[in-house]
mmCIF entry with sequence, helices, sheets and N, C-alpha, C, O atoms, coordinates in Angstrom:
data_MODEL
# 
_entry.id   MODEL 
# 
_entity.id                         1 
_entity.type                       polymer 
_entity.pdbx_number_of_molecules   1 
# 
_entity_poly.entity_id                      1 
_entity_poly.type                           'polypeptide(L)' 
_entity_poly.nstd_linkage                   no 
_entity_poly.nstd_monomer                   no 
_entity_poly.pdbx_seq_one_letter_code       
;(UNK)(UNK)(UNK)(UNK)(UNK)(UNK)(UNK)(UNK)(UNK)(UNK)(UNK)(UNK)(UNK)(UNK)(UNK)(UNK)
(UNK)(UNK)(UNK)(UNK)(UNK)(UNK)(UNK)(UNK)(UNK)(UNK)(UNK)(UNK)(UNK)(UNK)(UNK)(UNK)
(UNK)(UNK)(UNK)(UNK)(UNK)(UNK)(UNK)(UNK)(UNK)(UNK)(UNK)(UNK)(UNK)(UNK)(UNK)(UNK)
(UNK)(UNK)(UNK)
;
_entity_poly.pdbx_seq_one_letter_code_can   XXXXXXXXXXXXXXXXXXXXXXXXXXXXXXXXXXXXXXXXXXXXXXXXXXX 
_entity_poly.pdbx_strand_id                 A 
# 
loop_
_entity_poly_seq.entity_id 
_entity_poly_seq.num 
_entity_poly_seq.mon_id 
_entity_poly_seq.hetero 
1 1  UNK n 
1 2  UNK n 
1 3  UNK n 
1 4  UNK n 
1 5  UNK n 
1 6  UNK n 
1 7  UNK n 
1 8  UNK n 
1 9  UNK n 
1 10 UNK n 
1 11 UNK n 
1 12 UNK n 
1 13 UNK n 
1 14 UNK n 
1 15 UNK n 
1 16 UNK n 
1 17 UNK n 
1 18 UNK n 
1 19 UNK n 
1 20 UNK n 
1 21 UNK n 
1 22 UNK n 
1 23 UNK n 
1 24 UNK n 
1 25 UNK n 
1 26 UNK n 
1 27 UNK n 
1 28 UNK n 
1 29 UNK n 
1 30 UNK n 
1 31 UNK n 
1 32 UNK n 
1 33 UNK n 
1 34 UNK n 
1 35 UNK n 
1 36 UNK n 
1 37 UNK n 
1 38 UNK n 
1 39 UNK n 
1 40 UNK n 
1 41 UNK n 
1 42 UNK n 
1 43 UNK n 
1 44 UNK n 
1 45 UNK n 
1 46 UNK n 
1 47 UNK n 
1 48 UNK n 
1 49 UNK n 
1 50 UNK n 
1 51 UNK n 
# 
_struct_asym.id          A 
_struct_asym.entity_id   1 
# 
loop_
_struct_conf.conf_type_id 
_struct_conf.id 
_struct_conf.pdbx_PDB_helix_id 
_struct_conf.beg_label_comp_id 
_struct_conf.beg_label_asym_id 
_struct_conf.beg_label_seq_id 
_struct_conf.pdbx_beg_PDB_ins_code 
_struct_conf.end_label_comp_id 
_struct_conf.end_label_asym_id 
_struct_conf.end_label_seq_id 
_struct_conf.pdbx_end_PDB_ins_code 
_struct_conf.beg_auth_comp_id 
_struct_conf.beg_auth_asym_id 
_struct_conf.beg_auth_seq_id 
_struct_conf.end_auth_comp_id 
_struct_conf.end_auth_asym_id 
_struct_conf.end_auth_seq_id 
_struct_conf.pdbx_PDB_helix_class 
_struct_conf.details 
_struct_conf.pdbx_PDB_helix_length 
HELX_P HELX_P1 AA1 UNK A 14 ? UNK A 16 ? UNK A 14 UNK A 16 5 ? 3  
HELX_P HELX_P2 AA2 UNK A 27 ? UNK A 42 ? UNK A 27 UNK A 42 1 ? 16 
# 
_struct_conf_type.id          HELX_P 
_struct_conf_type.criteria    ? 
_struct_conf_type.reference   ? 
# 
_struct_sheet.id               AA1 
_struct_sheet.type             ? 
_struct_sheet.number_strands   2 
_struct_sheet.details          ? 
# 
_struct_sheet_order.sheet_id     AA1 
_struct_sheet_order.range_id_1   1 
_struct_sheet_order.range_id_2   2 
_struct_sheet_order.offset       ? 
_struct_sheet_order.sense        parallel 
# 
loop_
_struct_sheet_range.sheet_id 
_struct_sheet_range.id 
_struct_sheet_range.beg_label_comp_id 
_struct_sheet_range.beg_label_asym_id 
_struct_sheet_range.beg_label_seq_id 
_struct_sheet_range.pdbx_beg_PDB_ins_code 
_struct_sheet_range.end_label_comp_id 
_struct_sheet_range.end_label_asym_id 
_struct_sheet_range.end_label_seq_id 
_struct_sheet_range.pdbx_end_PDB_ins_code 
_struct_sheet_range.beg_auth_comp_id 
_struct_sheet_range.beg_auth_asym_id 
_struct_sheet_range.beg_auth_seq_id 
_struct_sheet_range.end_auth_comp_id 
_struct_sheet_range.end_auth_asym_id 
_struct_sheet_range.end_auth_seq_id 
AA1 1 UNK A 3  ? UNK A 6  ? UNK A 3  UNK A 6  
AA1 2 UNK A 21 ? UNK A 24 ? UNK A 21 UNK A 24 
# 
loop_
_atom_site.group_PDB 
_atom_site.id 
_atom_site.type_symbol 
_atom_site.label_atom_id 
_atom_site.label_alt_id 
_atom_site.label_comp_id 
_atom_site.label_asym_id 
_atom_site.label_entity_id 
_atom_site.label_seq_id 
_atom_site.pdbx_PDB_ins_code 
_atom_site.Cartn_x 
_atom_site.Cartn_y 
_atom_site.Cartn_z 
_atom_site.occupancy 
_atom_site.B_iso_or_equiv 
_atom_site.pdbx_formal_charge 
_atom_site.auth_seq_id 
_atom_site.auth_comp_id 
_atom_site.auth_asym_id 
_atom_site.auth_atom_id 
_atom_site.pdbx_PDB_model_num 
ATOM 1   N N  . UNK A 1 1  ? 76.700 103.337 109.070 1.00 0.00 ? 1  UNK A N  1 
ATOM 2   C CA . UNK A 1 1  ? 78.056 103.737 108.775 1.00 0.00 ? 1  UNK A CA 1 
ATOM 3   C C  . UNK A 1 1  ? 78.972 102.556 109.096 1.00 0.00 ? 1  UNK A C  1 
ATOM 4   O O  . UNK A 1 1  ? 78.965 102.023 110.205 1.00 0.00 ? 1  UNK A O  1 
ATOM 5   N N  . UNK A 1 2  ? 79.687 102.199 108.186 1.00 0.00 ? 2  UNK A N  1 
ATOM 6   C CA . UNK A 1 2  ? 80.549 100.413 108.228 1.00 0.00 ? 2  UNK A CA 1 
ATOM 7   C C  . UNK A 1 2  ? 81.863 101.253 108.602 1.00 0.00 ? 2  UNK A C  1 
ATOM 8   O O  . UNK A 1 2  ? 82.530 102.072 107.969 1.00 0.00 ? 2  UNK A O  1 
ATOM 9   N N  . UNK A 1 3  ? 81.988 100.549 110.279 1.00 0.00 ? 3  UNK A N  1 
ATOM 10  C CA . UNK A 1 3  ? 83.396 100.881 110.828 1.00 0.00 ? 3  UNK A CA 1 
ATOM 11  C C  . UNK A 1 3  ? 84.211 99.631  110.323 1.00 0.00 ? 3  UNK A C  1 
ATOM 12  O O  . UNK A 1 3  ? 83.834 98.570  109.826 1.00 0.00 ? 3  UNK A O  1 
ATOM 13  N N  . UNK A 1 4  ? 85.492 100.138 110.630 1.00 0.00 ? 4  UNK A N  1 
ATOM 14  C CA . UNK A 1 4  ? 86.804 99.065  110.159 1.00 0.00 ? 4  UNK A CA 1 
ATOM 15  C C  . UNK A 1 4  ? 87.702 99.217  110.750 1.00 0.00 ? 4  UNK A C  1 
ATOM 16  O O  . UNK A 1 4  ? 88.439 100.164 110.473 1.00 0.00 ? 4  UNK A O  1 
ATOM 17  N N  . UNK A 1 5  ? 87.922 98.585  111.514 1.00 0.00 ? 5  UNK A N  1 
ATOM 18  C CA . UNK A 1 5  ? 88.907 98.801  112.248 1.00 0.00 ? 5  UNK A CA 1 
ATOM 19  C C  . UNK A 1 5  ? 90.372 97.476  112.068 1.00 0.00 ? 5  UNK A C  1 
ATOM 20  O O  . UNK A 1 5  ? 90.308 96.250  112.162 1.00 0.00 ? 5  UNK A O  1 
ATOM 21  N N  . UNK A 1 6  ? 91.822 98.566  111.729 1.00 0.00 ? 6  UNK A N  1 
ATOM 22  C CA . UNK A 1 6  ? 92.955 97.891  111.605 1.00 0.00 ? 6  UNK A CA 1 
ATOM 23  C C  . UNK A 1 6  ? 93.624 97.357  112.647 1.00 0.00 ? 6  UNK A C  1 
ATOM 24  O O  . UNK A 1 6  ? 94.129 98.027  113.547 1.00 0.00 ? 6  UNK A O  1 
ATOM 25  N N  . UNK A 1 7  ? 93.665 95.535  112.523 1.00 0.00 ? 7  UNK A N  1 
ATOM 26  C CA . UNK A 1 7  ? 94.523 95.188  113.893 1.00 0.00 ? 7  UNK A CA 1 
ATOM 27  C C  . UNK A 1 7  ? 93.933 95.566  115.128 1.00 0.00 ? 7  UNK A C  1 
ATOM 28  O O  . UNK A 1 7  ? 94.613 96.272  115.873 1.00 0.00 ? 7  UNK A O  1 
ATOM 29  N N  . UNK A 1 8  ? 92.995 95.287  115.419 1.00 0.00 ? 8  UNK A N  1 
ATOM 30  C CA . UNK A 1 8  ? 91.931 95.857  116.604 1.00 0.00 ? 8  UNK A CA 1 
ATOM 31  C C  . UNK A 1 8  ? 91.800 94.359  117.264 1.00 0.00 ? 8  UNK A C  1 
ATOM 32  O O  . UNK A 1 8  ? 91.842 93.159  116.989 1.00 0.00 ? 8  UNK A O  1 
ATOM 33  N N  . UNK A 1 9  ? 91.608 95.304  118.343 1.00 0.00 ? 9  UNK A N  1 
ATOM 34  C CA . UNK A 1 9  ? 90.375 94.119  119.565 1.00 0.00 ? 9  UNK A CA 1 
ATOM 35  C C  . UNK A 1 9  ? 89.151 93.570  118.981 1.00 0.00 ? 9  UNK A C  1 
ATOM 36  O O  . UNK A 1 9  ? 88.539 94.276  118.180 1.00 0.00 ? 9  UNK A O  1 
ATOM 37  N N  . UNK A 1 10 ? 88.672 92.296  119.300 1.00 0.00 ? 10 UNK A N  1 
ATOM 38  C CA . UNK A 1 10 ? 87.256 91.954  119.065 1.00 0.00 ? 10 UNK A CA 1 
ATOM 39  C C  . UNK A 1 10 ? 86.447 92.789  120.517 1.00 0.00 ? 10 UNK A C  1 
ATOM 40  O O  . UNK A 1 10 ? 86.898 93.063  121.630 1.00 0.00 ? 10 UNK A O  1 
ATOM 41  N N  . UNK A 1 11 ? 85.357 92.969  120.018 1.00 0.00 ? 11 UNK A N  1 
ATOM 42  C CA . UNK A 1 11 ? 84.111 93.293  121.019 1.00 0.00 ? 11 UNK A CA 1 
ATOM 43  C C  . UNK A 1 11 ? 83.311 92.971  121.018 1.00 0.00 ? 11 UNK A C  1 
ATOM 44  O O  . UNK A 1 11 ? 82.795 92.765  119.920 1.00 0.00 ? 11 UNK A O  1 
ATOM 45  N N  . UNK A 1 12 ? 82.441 92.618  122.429 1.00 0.00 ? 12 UNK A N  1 
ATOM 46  C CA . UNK A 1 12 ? 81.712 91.376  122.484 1.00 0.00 ? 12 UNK A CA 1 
ATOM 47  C C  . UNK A 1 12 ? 80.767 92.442  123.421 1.00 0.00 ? 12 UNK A C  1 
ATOM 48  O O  . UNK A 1 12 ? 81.156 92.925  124.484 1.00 0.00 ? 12 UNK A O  1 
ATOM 49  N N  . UNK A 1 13 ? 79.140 92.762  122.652 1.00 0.00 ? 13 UNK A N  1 
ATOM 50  C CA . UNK A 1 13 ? 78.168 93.334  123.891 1.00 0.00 ? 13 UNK A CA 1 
ATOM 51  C C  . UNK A 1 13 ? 77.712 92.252  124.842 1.00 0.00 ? 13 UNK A C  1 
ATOM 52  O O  . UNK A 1 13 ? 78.056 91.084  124.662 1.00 0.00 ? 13 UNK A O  1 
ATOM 53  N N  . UNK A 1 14 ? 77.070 92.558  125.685 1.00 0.00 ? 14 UNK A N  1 
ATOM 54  C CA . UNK A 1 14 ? 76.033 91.857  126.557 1.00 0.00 ? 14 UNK A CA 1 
ATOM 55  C C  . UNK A 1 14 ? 75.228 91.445  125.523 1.00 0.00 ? 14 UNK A C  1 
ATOM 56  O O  . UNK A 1 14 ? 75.134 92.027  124.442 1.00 0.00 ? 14 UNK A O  1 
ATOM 57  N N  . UNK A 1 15 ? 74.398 90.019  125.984 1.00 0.00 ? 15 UNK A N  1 
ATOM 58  C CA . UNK A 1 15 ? 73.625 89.511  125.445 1.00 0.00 ? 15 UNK A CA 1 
ATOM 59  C C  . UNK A 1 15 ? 74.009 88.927  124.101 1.00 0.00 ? 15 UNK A C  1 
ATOM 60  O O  . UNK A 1 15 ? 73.169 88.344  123.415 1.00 0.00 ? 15 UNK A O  1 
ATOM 61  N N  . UNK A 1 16 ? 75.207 89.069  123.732 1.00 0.00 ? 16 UNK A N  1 
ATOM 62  C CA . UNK A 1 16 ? 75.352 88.395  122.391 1.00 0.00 ? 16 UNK A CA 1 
ATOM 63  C C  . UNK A 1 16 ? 75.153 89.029  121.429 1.00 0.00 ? 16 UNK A C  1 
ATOM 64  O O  . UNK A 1 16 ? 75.058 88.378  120.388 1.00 0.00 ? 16 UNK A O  1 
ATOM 65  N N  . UNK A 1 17 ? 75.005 90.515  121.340 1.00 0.00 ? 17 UNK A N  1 
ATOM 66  C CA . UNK A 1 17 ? 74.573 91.065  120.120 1.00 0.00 ? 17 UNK A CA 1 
ATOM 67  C C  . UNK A 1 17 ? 76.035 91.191  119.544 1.00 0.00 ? 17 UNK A C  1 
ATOM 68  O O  . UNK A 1 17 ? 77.114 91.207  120.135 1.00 0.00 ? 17 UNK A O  1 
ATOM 69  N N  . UNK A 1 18 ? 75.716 91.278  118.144 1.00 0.00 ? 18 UNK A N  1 
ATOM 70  C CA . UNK A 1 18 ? 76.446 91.585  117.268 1.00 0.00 ? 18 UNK A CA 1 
ATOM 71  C C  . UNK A 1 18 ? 77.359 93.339  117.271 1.00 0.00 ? 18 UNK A C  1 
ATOM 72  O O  . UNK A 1 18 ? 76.685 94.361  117.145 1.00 0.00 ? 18 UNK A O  1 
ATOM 73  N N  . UNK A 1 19 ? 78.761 93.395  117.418 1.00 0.00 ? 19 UNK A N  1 
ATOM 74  C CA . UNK A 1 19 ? 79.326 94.317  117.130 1.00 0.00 ? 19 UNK A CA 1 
ATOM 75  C C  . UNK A 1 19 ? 79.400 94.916  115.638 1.00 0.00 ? 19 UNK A C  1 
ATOM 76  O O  . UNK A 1 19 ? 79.904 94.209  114.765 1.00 0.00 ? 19 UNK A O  1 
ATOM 77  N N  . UNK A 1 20 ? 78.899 96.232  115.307 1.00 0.00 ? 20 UNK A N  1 
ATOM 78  C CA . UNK A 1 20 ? 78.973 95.957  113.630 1.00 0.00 ? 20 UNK A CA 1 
ATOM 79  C C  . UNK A 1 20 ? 80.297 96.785  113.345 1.00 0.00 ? 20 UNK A C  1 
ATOM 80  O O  . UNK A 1 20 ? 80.265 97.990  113.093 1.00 0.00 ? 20 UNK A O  1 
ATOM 81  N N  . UNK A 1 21 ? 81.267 96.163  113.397 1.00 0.00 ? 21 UNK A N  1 
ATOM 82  C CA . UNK A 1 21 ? 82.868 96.231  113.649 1.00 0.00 ? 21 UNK A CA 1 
ATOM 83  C C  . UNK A 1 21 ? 83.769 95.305  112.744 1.00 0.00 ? 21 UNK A C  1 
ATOM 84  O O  . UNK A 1 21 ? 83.940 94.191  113.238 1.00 0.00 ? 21 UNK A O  1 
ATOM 85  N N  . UNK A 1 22 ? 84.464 95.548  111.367 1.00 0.00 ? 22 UNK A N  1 
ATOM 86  C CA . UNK A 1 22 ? 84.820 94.687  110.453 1.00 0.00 ? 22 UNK A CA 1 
ATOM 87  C C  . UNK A 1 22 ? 86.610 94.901  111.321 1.00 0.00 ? 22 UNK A C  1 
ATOM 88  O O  . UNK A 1 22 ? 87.063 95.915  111.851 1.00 0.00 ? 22 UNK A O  1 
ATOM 89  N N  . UNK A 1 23 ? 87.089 93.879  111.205 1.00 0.00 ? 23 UNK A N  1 
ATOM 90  C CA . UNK A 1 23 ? 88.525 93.580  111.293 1.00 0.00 ? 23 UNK A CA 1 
ATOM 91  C C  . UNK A 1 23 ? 89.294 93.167  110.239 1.00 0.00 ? 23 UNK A C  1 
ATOM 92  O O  . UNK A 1 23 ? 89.349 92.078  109.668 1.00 0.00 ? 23 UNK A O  1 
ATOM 93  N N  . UNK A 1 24 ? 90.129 94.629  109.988 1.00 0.00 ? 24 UNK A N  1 
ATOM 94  C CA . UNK A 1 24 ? 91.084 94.085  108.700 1.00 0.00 ? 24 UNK A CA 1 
ATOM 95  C C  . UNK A 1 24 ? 92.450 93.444  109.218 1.00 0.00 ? 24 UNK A C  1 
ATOM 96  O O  . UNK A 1 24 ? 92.609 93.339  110.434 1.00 0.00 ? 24 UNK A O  1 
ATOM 97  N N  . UNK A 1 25 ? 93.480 92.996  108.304 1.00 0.00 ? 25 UNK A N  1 
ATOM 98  C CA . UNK A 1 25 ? 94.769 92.704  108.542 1.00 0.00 ? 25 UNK A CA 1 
ATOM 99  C C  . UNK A 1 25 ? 96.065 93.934  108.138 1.00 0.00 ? 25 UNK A C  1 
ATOM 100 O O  . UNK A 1 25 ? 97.138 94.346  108.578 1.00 0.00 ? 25 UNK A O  1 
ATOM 101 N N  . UNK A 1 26 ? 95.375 94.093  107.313 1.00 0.00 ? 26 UNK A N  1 
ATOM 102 C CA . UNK A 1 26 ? 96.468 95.791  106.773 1.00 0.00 ? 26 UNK A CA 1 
ATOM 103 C C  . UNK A 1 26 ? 95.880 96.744  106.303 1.00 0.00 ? 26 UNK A C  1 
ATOM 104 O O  . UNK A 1 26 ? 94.670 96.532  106.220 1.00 0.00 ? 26 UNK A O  1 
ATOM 105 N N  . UNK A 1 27 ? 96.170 97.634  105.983 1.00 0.00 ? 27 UNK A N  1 
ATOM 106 C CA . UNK A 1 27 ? 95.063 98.845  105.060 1.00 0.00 ? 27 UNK A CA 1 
ATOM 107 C C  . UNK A 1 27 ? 94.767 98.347  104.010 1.00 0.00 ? 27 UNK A C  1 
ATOM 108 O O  . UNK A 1 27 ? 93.539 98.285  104.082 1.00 0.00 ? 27 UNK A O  1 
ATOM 109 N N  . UNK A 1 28 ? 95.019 97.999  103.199 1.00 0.00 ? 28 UNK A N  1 
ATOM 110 C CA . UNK A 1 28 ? 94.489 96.928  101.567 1.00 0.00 ? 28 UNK A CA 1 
ATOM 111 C C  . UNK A 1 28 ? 93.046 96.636  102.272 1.00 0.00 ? 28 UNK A C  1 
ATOM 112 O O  . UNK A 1 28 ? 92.024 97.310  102.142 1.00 0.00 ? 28 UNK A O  1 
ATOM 113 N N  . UNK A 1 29 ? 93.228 95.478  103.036 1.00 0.00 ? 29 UNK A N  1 
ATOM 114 C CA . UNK A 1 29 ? 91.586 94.628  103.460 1.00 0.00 ? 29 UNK A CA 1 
ATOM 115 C C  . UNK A 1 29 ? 91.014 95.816  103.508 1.00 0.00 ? 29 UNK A C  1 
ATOM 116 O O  . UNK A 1 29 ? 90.077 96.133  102.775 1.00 0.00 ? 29 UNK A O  1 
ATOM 117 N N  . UNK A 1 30 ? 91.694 96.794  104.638 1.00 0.00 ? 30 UNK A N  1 
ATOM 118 C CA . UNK A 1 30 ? 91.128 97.682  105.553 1.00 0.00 ? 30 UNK A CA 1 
ATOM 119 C C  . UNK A 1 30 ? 89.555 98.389  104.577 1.00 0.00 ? 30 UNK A C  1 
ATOM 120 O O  . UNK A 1 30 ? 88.403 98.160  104.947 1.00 0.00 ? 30 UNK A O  1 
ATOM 121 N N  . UNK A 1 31 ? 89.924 99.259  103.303 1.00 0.00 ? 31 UNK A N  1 
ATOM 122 C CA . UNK A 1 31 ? 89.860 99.596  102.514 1.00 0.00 ? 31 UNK A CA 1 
ATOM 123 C C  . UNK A 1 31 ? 88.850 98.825  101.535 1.00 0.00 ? 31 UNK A C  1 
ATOM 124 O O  . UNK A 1 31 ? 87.841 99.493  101.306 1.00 0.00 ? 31 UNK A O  1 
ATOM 125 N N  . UNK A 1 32 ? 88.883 97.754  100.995 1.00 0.00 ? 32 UNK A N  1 
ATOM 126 C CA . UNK A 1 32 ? 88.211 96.679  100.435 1.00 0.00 ? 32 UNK A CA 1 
ATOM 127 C C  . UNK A 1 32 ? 86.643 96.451  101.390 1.00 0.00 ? 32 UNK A C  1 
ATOM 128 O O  . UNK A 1 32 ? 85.568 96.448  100.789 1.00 0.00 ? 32 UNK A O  1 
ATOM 129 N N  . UNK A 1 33 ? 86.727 96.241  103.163 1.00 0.00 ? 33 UNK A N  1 
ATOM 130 C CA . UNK A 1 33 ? 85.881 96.119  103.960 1.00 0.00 ? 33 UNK A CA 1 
ATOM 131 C C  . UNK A 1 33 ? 84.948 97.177  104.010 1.00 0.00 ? 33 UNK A C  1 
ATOM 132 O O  . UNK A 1 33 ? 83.724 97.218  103.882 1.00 0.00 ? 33 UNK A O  1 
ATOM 133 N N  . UNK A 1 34 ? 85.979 98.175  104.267 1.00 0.00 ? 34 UNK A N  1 
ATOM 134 C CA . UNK A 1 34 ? 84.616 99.762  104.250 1.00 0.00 ? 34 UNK A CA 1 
ATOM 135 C C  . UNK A 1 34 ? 84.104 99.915  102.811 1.00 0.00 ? 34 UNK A C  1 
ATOM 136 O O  . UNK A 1 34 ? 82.920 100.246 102.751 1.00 0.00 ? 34 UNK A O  1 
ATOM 137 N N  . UNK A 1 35 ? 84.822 99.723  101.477 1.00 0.00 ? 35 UNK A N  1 
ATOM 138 C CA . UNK A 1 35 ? 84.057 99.915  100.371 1.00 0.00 ? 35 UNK A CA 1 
ATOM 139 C C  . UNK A 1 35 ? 83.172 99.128  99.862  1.00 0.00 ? 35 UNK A C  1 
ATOM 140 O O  . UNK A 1 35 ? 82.364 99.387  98.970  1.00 0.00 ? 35 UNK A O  1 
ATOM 141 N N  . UNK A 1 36 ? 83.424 97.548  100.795 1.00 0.00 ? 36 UNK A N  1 
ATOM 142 C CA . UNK A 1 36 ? 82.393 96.804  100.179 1.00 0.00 ? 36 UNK A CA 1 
ATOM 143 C C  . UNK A 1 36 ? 81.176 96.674  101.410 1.00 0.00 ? 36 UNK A C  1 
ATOM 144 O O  . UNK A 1 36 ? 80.174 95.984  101.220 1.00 0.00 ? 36 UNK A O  1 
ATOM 145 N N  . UNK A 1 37 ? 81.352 97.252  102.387 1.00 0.00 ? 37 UNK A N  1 
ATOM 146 C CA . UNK A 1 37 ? 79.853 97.772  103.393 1.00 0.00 ? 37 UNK A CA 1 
ATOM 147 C C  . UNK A 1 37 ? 79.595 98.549  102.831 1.00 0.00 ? 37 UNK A C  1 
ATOM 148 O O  . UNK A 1 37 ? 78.565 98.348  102.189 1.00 0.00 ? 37 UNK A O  1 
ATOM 149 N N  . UNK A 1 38 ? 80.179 99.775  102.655 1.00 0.00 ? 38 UNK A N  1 
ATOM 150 C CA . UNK A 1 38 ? 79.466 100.966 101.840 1.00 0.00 ? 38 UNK A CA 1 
ATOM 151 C C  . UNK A 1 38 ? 78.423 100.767 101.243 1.00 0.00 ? 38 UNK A C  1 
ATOM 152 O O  . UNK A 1 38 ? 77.288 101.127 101.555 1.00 0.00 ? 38 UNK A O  1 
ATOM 153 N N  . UNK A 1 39 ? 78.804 100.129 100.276 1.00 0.00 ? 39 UNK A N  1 
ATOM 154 C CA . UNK A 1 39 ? 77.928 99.533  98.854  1.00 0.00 ? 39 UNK A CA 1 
ATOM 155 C C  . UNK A 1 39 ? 77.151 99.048  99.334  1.00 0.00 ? 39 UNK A C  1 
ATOM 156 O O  . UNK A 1 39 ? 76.129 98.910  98.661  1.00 0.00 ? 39 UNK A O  1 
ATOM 157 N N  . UNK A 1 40 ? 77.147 98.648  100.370 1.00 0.00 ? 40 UNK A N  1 
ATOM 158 C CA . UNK A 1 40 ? 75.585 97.253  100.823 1.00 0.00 ? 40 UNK A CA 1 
ATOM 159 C C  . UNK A 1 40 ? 74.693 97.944  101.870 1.00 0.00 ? 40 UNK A C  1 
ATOM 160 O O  . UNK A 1 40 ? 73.664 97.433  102.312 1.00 0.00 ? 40 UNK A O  1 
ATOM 161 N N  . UNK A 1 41 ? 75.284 99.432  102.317 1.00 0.00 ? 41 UNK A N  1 
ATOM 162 C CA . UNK A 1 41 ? 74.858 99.678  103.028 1.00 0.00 ? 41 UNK A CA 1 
ATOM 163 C C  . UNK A 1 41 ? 73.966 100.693 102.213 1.00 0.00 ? 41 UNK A C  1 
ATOM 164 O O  . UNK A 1 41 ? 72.754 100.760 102.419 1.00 0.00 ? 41 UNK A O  1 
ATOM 165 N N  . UNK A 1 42 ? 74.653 101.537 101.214 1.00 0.00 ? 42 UNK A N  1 
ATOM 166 C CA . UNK A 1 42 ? 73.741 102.271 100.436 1.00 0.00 ? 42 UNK A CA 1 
ATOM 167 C C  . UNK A 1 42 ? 72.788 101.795 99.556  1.00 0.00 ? 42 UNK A C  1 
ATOM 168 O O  . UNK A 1 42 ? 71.782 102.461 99.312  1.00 0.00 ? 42 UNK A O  1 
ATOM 169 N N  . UNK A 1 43 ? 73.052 100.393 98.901  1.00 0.00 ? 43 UNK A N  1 
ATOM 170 C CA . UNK A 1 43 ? 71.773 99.766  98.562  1.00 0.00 ? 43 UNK A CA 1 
ATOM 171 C C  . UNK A 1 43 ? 70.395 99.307  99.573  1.00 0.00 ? 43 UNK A C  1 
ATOM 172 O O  . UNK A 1 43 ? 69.343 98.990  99.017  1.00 0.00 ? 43 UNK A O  1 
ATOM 173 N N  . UNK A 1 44 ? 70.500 99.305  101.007 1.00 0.00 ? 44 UNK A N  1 
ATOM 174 C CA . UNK A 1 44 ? 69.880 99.409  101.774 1.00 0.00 ? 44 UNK A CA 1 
ATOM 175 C C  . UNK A 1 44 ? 69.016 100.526 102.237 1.00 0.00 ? 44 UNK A C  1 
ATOM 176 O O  . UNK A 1 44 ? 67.989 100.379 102.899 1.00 0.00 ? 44 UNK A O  1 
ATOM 177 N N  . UNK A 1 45 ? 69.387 101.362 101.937 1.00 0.00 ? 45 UNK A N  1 
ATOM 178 C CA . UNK A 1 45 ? 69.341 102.736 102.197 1.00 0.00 ? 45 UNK A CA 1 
ATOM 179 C C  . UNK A 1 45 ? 69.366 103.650 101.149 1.00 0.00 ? 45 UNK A C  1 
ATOM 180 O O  . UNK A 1 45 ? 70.207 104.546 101.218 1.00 0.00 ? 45 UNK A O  1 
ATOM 181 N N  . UNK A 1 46 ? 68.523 103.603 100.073 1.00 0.00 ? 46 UNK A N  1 
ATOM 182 C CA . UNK A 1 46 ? 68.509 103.946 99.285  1.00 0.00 ? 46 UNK A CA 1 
ATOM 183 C C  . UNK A 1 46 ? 68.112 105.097 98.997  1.00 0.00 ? 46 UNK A C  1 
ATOM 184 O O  . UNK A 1 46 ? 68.642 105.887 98.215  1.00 0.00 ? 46 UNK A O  1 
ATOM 185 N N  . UNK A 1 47 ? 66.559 105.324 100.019 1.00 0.00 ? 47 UNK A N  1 
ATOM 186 C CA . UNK A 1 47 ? 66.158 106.374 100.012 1.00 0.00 ? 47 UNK A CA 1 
ATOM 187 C C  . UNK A 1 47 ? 66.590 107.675 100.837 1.00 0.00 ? 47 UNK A C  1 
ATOM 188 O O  . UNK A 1 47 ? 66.891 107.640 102.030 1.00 0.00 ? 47 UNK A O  1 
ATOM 189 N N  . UNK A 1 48 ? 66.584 108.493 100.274 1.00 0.00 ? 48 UNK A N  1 
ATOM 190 C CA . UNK A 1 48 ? 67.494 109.955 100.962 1.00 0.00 ? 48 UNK A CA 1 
ATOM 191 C C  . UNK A 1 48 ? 66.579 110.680 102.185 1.00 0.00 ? 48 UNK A C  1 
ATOM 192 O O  . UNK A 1 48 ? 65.595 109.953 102.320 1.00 0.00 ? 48 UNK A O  1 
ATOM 193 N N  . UNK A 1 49 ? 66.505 111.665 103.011 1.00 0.00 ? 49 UNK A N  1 
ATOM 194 C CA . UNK A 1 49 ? 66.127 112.085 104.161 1.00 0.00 ? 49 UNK A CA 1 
ATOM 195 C C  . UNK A 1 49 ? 65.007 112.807 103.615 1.00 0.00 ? 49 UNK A C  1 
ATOM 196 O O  . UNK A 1 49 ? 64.249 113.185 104.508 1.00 0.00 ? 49 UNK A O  1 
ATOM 197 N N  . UNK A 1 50 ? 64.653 113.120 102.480 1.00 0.00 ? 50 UNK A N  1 
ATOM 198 C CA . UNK A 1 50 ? 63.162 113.647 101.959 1.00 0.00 ? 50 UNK A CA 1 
ATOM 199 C C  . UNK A 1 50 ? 62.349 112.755 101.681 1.00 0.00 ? 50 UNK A C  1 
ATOM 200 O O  . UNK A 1 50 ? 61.189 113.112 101.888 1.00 0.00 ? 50 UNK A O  1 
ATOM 201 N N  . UNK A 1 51 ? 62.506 111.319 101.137 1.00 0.00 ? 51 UNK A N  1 
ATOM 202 C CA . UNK A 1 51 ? 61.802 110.520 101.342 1.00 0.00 ? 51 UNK A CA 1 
ATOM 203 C C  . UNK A 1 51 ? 60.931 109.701 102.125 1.00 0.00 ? 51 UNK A C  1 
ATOM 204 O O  . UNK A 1 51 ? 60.314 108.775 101.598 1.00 0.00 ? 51 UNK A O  1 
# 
């Protein structure tokens, strides 16, 4: 699920892992960021929970 967060804090785990946390500048990006994870995330994930 591609979070997005507007005008936000960066977050930084232990160890260096990656936050999977997009930072927009206004709702436009905001919007553009979650629809274009979406897409990459459902081509990833293609297959549904019966599969």
């Amino acid at each position: 699920m591609p979070v997005v967060g507007l005008r936000t804090w960066r977050l930084a785990q232990p160890e260096a892992r990656r936050v999977p946390l997009r930072r927009a500048r206004d709702a436009d990006e905001a919007v553009r960021l979650a629809v274009r994870a979406a897409r990459r995330d459902a081509r990833r994930r293609a297959r549904t929970w019966l599969s």
